[in-house]
N, C-alpha and C positions, 0 to 999 in steps of 0.2 A: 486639572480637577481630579487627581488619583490619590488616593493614600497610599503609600510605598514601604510598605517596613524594608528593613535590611536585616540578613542575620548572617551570620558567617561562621561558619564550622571547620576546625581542623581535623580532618579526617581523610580517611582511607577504606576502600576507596570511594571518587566519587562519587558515582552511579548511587550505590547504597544511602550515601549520607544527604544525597537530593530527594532520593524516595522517600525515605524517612520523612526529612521537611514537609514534603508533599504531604504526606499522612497525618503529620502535627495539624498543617495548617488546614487538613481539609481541601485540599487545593484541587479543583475543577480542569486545569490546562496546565503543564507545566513545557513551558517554552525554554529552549537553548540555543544555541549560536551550534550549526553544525562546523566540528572539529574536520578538516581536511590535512591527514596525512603523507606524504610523498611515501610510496607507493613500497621502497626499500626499509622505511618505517614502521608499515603497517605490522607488521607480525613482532614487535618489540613495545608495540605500546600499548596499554590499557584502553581500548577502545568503548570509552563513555557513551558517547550517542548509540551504540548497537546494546548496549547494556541497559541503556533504559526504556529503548528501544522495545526489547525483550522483557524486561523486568517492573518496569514501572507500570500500575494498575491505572492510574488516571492515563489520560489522551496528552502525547506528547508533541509538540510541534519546535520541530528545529527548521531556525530559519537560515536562509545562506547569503542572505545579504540583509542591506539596511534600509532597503526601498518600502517606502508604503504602501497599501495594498490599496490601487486602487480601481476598482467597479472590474477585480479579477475574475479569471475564471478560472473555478474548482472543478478540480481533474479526480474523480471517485474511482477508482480501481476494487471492483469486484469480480468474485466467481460464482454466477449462480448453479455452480456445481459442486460448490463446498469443497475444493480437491486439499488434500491432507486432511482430513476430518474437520473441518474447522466449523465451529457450532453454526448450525444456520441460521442464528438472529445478526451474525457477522456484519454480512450487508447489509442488513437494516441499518446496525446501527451507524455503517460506514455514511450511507446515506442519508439518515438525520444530523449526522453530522457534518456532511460536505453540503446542504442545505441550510442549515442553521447559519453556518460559517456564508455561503452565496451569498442568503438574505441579508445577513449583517454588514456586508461589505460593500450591498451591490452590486454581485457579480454575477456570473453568469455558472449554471451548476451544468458539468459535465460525465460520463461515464464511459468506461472505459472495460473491456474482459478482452484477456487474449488467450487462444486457445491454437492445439496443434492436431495437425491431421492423424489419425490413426494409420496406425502403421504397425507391422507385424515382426518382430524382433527374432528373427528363426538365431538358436546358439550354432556356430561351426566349433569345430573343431580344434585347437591350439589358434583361434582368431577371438576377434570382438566379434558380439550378436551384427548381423547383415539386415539392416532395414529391407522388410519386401512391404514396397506400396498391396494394401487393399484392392478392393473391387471397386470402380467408381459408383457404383450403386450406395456399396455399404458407407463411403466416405459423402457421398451425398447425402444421405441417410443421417448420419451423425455430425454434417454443418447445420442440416436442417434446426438436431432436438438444440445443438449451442443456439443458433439465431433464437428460436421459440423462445430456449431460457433466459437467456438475455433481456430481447424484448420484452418478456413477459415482467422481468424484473423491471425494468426502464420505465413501464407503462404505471406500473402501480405507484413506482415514485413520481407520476407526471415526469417524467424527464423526456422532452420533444425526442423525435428521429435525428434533427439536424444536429442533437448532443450528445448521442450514440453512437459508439467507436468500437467496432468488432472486428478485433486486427487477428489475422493469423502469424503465428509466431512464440517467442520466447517471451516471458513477461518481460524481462529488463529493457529488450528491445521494443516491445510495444508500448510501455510507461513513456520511453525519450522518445519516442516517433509523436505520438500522440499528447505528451506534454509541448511537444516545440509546435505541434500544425496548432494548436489552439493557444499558444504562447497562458499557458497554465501559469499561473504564482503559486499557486497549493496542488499539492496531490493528497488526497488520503487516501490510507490504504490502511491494514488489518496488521497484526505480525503475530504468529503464534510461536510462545516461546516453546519447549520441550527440554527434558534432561535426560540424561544416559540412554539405556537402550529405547525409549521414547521416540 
């Protein structure tokens, strides 16, 4: 029951010539088959999916297999600390979107912020900066204001406690940690692009 046009364009590259389309057609979601390249590869190829990633103004969903989505659970990664300047209507819209997308599928809406200890970077001398831990007061102090913000963002989206994921750590590692315990089919996430000294 879908109407499908097809259009095909010979062009270069990519990235560009699907935005475009996107823009012709008005297009709301623009979906792709995420590209997996072996690893000696990477630095030799045009890397499409990070390109539109970056570049494309609609909401892109690259999928990685060909399974149906079915009554999943959406994995929402935000910062309610906005870190790299990222406008703060960000996670709003991360989470009308990973809600929209829940509701629609039946699934179940989840969130996620991972954040790292304060820690004090003193320079030596002809070495790297030497991590000195804080004071446990001021690092209690500062898990404190992350849970409030967190929380405080979770609550206003309704999103329960049990759907609540405040991992300390590196985001890359808190995304796979936290997409595999709640066996995720979506993640949405933000991506801010920048150029030159930017």
């Amino acid at each position: 029951d879908l109407r499908v046009d097809v259009h095909v364009d010979w062009d270069y590259p990519a990235h560009e010539a699907v935005i475009r389309r996107a823009a012709a057609i008005r297009a709301d979601l623009v979906v792709g088959e995420a590209h997996h390249h072996a690893l000696v590869a990477r630095p030799f190829l045009q890397n499409t999916d990070w390109e539109l990633i970056r570049q494309c103004p609609q909401p892109v969903l690259l999928l990685k297999g060909g399974r149906r989505y079915e009554r999943p659970a959406v994995l929402v990664a935000v910062d309610p600390f906005h870190a790299a300047d990222k406008p703060a209507s960000l996670d709003k819209t991360l989470l009308a979107s990973g809600k929209r997308l829940a509701g629609a599928l039946d699934g179940r809406l989840h969130l996620v912020h991972a954040w790292l200890p304060l820690t004090a970077l003193v320079p030596m001398a002809a070495s790297a900066p030497v991590p000195i831990a804080l004071p446990e007061d001021v690092e209690a102090v500062h898990e404190k204001q992350v849970r409030k913000a967190f929380d405080g963002l979770a609550a206003r989206a309704g999103v329960p406690a049990g759907a609540r994921h405040l991992v300390v750590g590196p985001v890359e590692a808190a995304l796979d940690t936290v997409a595999r315990r709640t066996r995720a089919s979506v993640v949405v996430m933000g991506a801010i692009s920048r150029r030159g000294l930017q």
